[in-house]
N, C-alpha and C positions, 0 to 999 in steps of 0.2 A: 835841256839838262838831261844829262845820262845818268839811269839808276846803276849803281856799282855793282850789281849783281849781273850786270846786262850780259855781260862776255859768259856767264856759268849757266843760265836762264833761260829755258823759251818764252820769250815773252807774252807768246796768245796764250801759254795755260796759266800765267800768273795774271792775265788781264783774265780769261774762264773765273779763275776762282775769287778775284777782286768782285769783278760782278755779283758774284754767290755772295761776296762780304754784303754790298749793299741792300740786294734782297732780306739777307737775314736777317739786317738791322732794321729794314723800315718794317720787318715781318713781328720783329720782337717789342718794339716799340707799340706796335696797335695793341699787340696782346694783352701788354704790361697796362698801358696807359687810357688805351680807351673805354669810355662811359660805358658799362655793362648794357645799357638798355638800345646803344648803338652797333650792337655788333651781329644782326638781323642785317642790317644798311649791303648796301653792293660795295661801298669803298672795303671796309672792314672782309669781308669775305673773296673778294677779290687780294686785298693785300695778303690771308694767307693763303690763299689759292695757290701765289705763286711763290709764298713765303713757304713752298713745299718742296721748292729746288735745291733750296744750297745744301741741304746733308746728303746729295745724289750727286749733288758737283761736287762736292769736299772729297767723298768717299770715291767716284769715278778721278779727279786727279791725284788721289794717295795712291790708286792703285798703278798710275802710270809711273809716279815717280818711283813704286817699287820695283817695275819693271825695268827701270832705268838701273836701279841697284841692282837687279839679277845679272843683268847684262852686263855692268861693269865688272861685276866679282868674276863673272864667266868669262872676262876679255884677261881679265890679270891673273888667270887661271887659278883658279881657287878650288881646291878638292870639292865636291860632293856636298859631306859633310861641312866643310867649313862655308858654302853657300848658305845652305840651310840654317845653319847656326846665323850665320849675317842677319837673315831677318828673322829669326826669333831676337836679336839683340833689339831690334831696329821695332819689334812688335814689344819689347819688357818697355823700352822707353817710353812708348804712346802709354801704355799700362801707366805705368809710375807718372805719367803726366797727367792722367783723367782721374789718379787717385787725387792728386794734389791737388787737382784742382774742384774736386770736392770738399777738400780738408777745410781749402781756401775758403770757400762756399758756406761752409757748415760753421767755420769757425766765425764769420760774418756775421752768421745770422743766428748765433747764440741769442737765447736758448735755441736751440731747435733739434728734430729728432735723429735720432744717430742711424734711424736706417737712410737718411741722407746721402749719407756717405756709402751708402751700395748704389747709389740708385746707375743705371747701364746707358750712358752718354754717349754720344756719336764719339770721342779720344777711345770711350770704351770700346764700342763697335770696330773703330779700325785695327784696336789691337788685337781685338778675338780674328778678325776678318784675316789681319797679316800670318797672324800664327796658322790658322787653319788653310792657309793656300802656301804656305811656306814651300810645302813638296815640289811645288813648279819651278823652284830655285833648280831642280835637279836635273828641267830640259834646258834644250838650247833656247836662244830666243827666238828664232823661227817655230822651234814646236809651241812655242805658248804661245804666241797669239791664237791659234784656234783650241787650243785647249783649255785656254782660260776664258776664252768665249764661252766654249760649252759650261764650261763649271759654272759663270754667272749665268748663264740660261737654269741648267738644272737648279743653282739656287733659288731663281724666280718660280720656276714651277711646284718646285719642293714646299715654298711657303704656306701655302693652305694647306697641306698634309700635316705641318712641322704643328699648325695653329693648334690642332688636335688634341697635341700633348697635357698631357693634365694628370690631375691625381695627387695624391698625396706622398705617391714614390717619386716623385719630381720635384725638388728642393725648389723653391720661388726665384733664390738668386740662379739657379741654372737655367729655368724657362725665360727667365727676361733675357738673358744674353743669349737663347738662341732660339725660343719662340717669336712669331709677331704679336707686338701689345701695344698698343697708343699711347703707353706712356715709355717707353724702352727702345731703343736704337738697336734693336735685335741681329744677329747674323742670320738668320733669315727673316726679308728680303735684302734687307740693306747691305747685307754680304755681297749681292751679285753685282752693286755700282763697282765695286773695289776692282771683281775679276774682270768686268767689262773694260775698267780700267788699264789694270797687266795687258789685258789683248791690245789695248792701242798705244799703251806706253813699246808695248814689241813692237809692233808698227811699226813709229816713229824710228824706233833703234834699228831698224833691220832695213826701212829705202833710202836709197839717196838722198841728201840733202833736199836736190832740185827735185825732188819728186811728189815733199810734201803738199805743193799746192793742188798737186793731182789728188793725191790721198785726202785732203782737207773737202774738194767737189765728191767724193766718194763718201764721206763722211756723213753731207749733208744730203747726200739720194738717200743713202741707210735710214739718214735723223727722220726722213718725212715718210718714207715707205714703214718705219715702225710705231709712227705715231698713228699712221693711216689705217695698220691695221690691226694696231693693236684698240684701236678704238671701234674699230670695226668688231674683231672675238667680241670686247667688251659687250658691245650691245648685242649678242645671240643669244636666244632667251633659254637657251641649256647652257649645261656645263660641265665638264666634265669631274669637278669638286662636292662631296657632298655639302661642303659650304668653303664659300669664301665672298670674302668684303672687301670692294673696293679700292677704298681709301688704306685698310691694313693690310692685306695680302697677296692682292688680285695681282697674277703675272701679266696683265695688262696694265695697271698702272706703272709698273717698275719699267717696262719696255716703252710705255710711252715717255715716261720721266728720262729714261736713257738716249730717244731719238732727239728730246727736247737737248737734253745734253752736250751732241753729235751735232746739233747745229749750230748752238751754242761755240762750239770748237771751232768749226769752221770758220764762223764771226767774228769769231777772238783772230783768227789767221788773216782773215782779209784785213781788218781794222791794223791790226800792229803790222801788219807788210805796206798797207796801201796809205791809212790815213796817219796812225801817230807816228810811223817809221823811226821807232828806237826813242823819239823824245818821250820827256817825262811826261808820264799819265798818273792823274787819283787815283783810277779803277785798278789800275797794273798795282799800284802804290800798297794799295789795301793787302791785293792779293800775294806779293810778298811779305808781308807782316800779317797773316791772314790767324795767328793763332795767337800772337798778342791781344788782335780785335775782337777775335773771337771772348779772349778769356777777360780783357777788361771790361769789353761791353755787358756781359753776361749779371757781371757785379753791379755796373750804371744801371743797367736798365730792370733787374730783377730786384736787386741788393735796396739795402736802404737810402743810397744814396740820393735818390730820386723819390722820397716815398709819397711827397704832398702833390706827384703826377698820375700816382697809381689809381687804376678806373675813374678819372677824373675827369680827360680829356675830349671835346668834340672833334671830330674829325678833321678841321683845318690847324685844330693848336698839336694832335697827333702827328699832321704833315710836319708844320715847323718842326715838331720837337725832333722826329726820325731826319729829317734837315742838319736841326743841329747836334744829334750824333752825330749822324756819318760826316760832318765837316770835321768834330772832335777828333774823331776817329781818324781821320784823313791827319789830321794835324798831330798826334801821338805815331803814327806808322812813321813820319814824315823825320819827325825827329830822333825816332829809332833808328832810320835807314841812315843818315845823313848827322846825326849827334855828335861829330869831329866838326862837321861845317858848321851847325845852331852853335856849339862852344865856342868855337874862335868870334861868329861872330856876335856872341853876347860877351865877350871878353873884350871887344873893341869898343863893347859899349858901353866896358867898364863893367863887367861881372863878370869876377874871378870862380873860378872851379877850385885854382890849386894856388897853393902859396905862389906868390909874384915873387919871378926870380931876383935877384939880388945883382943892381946896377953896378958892370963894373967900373971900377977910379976911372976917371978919363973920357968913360960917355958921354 
């Protein structure tokens, strides 16, 4: 079975961020759900260990698919300005979707407090991220791949300087959207996945069709040579930051998270060329409906709907439970994509959507 999007799609970056879907979930799940006194355990640390990929896969293929938008505005010749405008339209939208989907949130889980509704979410992050790299709308797509390169470097670098910022002349909602903070999807670091993104969304745009398997082996020397050394900097006992952490702002975690990414890609390339060759896949499945999952799960698994599982769960009733999300999840994408086929055939099964037409004389 052919997903309908196949013909408009590259299918290794919707299986990339499918994959990002399931990590989140079984990532959000532990969080929500497991016994507070288990979460010392290796299973529970290990699950967010890795459940630290998908907002660097989300935010590294926004940034390709805007690339793909620079490129097309710049094929059908679009002034300057009216490129630039294109993704500020394209960055108001993620805006007005991360507002809503706090409103959603907040209005859920009434009573509850209205600075809720500021708080700076990865819809948040890629809208500040889109608006702030908008200018690259104004080269060609050859100049941005390495200029968008450098700009997610210098953002990665920039993050322990940015950390700095503080005081009382620094409004709170402005630091969380561009300071790094543990609770806040900040444009710095999390800016750099986007422009690392643009650089290989041009890529893609600017070689031959038949070339990406080349590019896809190129991908994966880059993914290991930066995980290699960027774990390498990592462990030199200087630095040239008067502080930085790790986990929040180290340009070695971002570049490692980035090469993890880059292999990631390449996987998604071999997998959907070699092994599912265009049939229907879950993972692909997710990753097309990746913001539906995103914003229903968000509700199951935080929201009240689930509440008699919240820190209650041992680790094997955690696995089933993240299990049977992502099947839910599988099964809502499923019916999104394909909701013409689920109607006709819950209508043959005798359940109507729409009044039954009217038998003409003679039938």
């Amino acid at each position: 079975m052919k997903t309908k999007t196949s013909a408009r799609r590259l299918e290794y970056l919707d299986w990339v961020r499918g994959l990002g879907a399931v990590i989140m979930l079984q990532g959000h799940v532990f969080h929500s759900f497991l016994k507070p006194e288990l979460r010392e355990g290796g299973a529970y640390l290990l699950s967010q260990f890795v459940g630290g990929m998908p907002p660097a896969i989300f935010l590294f293929l926004t940034g390709a698919t805007l690339a793909f938008l620079m490129d097309s505005t710049e094929r059908k010749g679009l002034t300057p300005l009216e490129r630039v405008w294109t993704v500020f339209r394209r960055s108001r939208y993620l805006f007005l979707l991360a507002f809503a989907f706090r409103v959603q949130l907040w209005l859920f889980a009434w009573p509850a407090p209205w600075s809720d509704l500021l708080r700076v979410d990865i819809l948040n992050c890629m809208g500040m991220a889109m608006a702030a790299m908008a200018a690259m709308a104004l080269l060609r797509t050859a100049q941005r791949v390495r200029w968008c390169a450098a700009a997610g470097l210098a953002i990665a670098l920039a993050a322990p300087v940015v950390s700095q910022i503080s005081g009382p002349w620094v409004p709170s909602l402005v630091r969380n959207y561009i300071a790094p903070d543990y609770g806040s999807f900040s444009f710095f670091p999390w800016g750099a996945y986007l422009a690392f993104g643009m650089s290989a969304g041009s890529i893609i745009r600017t070689i031959p069709k038949e070339a990406t398997g080349r590019a896809m082996r190129w991908a994966a020397l880059a993914g290991g040579v930066l995980i290699l050394v960027s774990q390498y900097a990592a462990s030199v006992p200087y630095s040239i930051y008067a502080k930085s952490e790790f986990w929040l702002n180290s340009p070695a975690q971002v570049l490692t998270k980035q090469g993890v990414v880059f292999l990631m890609l390449a996987g998604a390339f071999l997998w959907t060329r070699h092994v599912s060759k265009g049939g229907w896949s879950w993972v692909r499945q997710l990753g097309i409906t990746s913001l539906l999952v995103y914003w229903v799960h968000i509700e199951l698994v935080y929201g009240r709907w689930l509440w008699f599982f919240k820190n209650g769960l041992t680790v094997p009733e955690a696995m089933l439970t993240a299990l049977a999300v992502i099947l839910s999840m599988v099964a809502i994408s499923t019916i999104k994509t394909y909701r013409d086929r689920v109607a006709t055939v819950l209508s043959d099964m005798g359940w109507w959507f729409a009044p039954k037409p009217e038998r003409v004389p003679g039938d």
